[in-house]
N, C-alpha and C positions, 0 to 999 in steps of 0.2 A: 604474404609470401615472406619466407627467411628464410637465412640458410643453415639457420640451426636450430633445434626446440629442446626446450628444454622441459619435461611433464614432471613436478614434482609431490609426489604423492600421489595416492589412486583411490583416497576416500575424501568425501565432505562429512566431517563430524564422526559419527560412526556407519555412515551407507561408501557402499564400494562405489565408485563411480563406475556404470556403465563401460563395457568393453565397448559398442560404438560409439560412445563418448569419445574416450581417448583415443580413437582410432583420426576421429575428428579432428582433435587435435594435433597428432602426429601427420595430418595430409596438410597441416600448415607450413610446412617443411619445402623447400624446394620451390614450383610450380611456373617456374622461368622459361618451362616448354627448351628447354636448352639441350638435353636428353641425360645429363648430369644426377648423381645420387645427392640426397644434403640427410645428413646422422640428426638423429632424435635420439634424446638418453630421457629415459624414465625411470624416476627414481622413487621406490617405493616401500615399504616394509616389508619384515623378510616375509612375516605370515600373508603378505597380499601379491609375494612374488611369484609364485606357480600360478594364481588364480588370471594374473596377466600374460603371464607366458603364454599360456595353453592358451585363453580367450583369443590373446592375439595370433597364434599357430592357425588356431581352427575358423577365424571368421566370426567368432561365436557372436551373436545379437546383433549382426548387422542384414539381417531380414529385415525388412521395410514395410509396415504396415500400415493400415489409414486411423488417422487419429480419429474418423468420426464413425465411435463405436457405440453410442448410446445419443436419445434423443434430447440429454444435456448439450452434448456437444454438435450434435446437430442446431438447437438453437440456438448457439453463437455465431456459425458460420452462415446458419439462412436466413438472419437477422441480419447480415452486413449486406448480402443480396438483395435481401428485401429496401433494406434502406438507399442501396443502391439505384433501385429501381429495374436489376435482371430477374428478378422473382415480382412478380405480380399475381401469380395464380396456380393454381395445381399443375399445370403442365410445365409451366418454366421453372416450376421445380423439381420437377422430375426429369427435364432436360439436364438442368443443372447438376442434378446425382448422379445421373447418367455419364458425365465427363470425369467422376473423380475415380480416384482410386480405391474406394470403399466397394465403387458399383463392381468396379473389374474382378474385386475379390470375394464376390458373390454378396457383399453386403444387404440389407435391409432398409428400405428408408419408405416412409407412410407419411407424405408431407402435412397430411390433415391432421395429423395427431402434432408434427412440429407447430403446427398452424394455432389449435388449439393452447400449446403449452406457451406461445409468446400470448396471444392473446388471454388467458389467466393471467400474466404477469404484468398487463398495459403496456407491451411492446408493439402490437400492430394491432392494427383494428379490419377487420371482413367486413365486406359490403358485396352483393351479390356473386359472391363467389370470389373474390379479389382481396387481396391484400394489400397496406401499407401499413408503412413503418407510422409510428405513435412520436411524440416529442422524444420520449422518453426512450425509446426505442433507438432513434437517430443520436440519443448522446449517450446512449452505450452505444453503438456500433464506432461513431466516433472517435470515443474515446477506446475503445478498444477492453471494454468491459465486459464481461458477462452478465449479459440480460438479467440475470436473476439475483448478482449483488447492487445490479445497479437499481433495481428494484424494493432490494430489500433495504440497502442502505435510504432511499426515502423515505421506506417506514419507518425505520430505527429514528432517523431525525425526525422525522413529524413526533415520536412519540417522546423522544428527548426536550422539546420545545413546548408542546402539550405541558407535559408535567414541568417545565422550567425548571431544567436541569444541566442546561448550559454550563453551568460551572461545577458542577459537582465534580469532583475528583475522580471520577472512573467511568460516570455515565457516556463520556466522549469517544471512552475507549472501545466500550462497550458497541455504541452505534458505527464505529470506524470498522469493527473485528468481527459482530455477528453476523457473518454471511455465509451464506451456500458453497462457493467454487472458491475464490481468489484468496486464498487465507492461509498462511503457514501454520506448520505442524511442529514438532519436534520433542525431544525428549529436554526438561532444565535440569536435568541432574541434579544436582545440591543444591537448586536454583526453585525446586521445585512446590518447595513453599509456597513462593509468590504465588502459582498460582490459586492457592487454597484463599490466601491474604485477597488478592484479587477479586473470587468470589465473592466474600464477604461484605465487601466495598460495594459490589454493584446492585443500585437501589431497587427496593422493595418495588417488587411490576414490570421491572426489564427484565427478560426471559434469555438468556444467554442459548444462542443454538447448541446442537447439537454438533461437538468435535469440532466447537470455535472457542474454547476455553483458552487454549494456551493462544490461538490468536489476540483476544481480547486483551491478552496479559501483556505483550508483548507490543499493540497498543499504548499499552498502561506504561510500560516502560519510556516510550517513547515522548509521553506526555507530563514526563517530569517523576514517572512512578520507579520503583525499585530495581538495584541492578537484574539479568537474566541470564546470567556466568554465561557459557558456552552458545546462547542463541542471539547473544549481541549482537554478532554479524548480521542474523536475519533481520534483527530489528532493525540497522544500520540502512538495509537495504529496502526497509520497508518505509522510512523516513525518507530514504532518496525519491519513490515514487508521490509521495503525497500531495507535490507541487499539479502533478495531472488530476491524484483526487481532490484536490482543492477545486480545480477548474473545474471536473464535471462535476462537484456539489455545487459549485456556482453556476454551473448547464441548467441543472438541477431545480433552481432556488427561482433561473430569470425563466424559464420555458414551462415549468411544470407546476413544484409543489409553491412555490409564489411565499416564500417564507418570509422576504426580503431582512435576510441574516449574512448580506455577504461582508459585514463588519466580523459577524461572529467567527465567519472558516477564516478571517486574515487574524485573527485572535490564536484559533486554531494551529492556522499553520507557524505563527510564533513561538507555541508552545510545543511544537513537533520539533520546531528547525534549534530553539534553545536548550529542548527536555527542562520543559519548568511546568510546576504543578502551580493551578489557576492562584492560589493566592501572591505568587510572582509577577504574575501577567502585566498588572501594571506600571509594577516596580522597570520590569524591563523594557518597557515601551520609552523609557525615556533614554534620549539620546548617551549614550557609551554604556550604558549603566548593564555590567554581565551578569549573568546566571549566579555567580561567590559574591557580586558587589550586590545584588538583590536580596539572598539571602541576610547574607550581614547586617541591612535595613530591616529586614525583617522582623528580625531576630530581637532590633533592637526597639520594635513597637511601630516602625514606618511601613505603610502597606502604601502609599500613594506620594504624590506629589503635595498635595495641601500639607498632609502630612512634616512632608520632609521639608516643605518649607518655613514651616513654624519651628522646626528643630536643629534645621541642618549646622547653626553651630555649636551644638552638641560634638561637632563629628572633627571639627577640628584639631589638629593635634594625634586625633584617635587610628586616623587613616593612612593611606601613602598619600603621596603629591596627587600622584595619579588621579585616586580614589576623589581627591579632596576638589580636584580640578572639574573630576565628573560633575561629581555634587554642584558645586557652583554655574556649573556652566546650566544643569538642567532647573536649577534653582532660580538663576538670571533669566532664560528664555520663557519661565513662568512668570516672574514679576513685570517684566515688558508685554507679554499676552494680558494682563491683567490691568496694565494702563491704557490697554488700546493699542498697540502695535507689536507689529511682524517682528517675532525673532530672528 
């Protein structure tokens, strides 16, 4: 509730945003049941101001439909039933279709075919006519996945680890990006190299889906790879989530594919939450030592701690206090670990 809103702009990137979008937003205004009006200013560009005007005159796109319009999306929501334990079998699930709003609007639903489509993917498993949820199944519903990334990102890692490609430069990006549903799209405008660059990078045998391209890339960005002008944001936002994909790869690793690699996704998630490319990785595991102060080592022939220990004064004189203080201090905590005690 507020007593004022303020909507600035009426596009993300180059798409309009939705007339019941902003509509949404503007019902943020007031709601104190007071019987009182509260002003909303929308401010928007000239060429997108009729297109809000009239949307907002005529009501326009606030018809209300059922999201579960294909038997994708039906197996994300009878997956969370099923794991639930209110779907057990053909009839309680056709009870259950029965209450939504899909059924009221003459919708379709054939639960044997959604039955079918989790079972292909090792989400539930039949047994005389019954269903239940799979491991696998219970940590997408969980975690709020869809069945079929959650699926496919096991394959992608089984095959990442198979061929021992852990560290490779893109392979990571690639097994995080190739998926079916959960994956953004966009246009990188002058950006849009990268994704050609990207390509290239990703090793001979991993088979990039089909319109997960610029996801994969955007991945790659994330993991220390090249800037992606205007989709940064997306990528920003794709980083914020990765703390839940970390958790269900490690659902993942203790319930299912038994990888036992949960050293390698807290590697991972350093190299999401830094944006540093794998030959970093070490460099920043040591205590202050940032993303410029890694490079810098790098640069200067130090990829490790042994390393930097045989060299570090080299670096005297060369650095800030700051920099110099770090060095020492990670230098110090290694030489006392190497006599036998706790830094």
């Amino acid at each position: 509730m507020a007593d004022k809103v303020v909507i600035v702009g009426a596009r993300r990137g180059n798409t309009r945003v939705e007339i019941s979008e902003l509509s949404q937003m503007m019902g943020r205004a007031g709601r104190k049941h007071d019987g009182n009006s509260y002003p909303v200013d929308i401010i928007v560009e000239e060429s997108d101001a009729e297109h809000v005007e009239n949307g907002l005159a005529d009501d326009s796109g606030m018809n209300v439909n059922s999201s579960l319009g294909d038997i994708d999306d039906l197996c994300f929501h009878v997956l969370g039933e099923i794991a639930s334990g209110r779907i057990y079998d053909e009839q309680t699930a056709i009870k259950w279709f029965s209450r939504s709003l899909s059924s009221l609007q003459g919708g379709d639903f054939n639960p044997l075919d959604v039955f079918d489509s989790l079972d292909e993917i090792e989400c539930i498993k039949k047994s005389g006519g019954r269903v239940m949820a799979t491991p696998l199944g219970e940590i997408s519903s969980t975690y709020y996945f869809h069945p079929a990334d959650v699926f496919t990102w096991k394959s992608n890692f089984d095959e990442l680890f198979d061929q021992g490609l852990e560290n490779d430069e893109v392979a990571p990006a690639w097994a995080l990006g190739s998926i079916p549903f959960g994956r953004a799209t966009g246009d990188l405008d002058r950006h849009r190299h990268v994704v050609g660059d990207c390509i290239n990078r990703i090793p001979a045998g991993l088979s990039p889906m089909d319109g997960s391209l610029v996801n994969i890339t955007l991945w790659w960005h994330c993991l220390g790879g090249p800037p992606v002008g205007k989709m940064k944001s997306v990528a920003m936002d794709m980083k914020k989530d990765f703390g839940r994909i970390r958790t269900m790869l490690n659902a993942l690793d203790y319930k299912v594919a038994k990888w036992e690699m949960t050293d390698y996704f807290d590697d991972l998630e350093l190299r999401v939450n830094m944006a540093i490319a794998p030959e970093l990785l070490e460099l920043c595991k040591l205590p202050g030592i940032s993303k410029g102060m890694a490079s810098y080592l790098y640069n200067a022939g130090i990829t490790g701690l042994e390393e930097l220990d045989e060299s570090y004064g080299n670096f005297e004189g060369e650095v800030s206090d700051k920099f110099w203080n770090t060095i020492l201090n990670a230098v110090g905590r290694y030489k006392l670990r190497n006599r036998g005690r706790w830094a």
